[in-house]
C-alpha positions in Angstrom: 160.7 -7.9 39.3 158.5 -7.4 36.6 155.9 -4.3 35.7 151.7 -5.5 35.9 150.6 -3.7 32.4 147.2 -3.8 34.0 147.4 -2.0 37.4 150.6 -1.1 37.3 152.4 -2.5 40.6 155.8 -4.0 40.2 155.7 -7.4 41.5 158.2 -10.6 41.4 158.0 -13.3 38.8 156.1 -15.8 40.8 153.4 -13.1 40.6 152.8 -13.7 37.3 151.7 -16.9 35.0 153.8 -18.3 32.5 153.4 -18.9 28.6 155.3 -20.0 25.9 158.5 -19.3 28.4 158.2 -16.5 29.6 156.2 -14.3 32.2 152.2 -12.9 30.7 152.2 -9.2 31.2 149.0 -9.3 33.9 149.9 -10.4 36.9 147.9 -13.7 38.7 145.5 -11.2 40.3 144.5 -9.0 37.4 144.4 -11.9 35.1 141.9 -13.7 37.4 139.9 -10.6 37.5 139.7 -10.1 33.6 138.8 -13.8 33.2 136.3 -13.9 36.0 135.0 -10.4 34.2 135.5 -12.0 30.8 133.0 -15.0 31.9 130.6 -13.2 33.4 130.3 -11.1 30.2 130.1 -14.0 28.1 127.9 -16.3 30.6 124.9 -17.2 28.4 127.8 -18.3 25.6 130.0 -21.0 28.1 127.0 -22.1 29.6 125.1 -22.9 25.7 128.7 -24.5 25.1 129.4 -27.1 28.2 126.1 -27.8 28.3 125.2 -28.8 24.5 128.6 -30.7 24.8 127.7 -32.6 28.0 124.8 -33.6 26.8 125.9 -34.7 23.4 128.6 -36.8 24.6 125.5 -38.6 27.3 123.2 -39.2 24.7 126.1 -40.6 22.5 127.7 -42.8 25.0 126.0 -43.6 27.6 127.1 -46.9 28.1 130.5 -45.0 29.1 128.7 -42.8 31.5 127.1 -45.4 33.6 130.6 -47.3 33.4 132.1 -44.1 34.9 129.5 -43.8 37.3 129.3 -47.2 38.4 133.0 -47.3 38.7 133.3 -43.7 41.2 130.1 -45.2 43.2 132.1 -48.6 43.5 135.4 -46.7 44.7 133.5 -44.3 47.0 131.6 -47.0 49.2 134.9 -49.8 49.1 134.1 -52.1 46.9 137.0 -51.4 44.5 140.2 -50.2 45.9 142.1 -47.5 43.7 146.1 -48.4 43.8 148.1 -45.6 43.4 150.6 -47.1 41.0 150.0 -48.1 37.6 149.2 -51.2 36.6 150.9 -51.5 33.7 154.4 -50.1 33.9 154.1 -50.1 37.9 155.0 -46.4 38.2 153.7 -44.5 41.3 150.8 -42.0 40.4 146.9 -41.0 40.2 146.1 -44.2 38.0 143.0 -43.4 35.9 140.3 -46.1 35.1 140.7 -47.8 31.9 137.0 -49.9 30.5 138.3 -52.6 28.4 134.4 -53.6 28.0 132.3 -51.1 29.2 129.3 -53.7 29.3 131.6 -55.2 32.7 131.5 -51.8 34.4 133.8 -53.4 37.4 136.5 -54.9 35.2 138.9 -52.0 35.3 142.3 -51.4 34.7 144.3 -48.5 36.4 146.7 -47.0 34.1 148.9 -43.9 34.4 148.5 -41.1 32.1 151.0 -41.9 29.8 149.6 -45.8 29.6 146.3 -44.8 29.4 147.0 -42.4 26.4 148.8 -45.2 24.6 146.0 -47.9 25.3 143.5 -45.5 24.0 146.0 -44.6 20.9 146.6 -48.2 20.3 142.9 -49.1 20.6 141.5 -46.4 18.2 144.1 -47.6 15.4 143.2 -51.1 15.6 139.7 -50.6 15.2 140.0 -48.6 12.6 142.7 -50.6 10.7 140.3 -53.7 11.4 137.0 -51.8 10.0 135.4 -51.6 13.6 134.4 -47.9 13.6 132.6 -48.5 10.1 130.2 -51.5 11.5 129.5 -49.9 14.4 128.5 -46.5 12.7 126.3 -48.9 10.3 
């Protein structure tokens, strides 16, 4: 049982969230409460900030976007089936969408997290150990 520093009700562990190891000192409830009051507060800030971001990633990529797009629509109505194993190392999961070319929207690999992170790792130090990023920037 632990003490709610915020309203003061003794309730169990589960009660409360977790960080760095241990239980916070608000419990779920009161936490969700400051955060909800927190963001209210603060609305016109979060809103300039996902915004300006969402848009700067469109207009920077948005070859990407209408591969991501094109790739839920395709799902959605049947025309691709989503496996729920990875392609890669075969291990049962959410697979995520990997674009080799995003030009070929359709041609998609489904890799789990951990595959996907290590494509995208692998893929950002070739091309920059090959000079890619510095033609395409030019």
């Amino acid at each position: 049982m632990k003490l709610c520093k915020k309203c003061g009700v003794e309730k169990s562990e589960d009660d409360f969230y977790w960080q760095f190891g241990k239980p916070r000192t608000y419990c779920k409830s009161c936490f969700k409460a400051a955060w909800h009051e927190y963001r209210t507060a603060n609305k016109e800030k979060y809103y300039i900030h996902n915004n300006i971001g969402k848009q700067k990633y469109r207009s920077l990529y948005p070859e990407r976007i209408y591969a991501q797009r094109a790739l839920s629509y395709a799902i959605r109505s049947g025309l691709i089936n989503k496996p729920n194993q990875c392609e890669q190392c075969g291990t049962e999961c959410k697979p995520q969408g990997h674009h080799p070319d995003y030009a070929k929207p359709r041609n998609v690999v489904f890799l789990c997290p951990l595959c996907y992170k290590h494509v995208h790792s692998n893929y950002q130090t070739e091309t920059i150990l090959m000079g890619k990023c510095d033609d395409e920037k030019a």
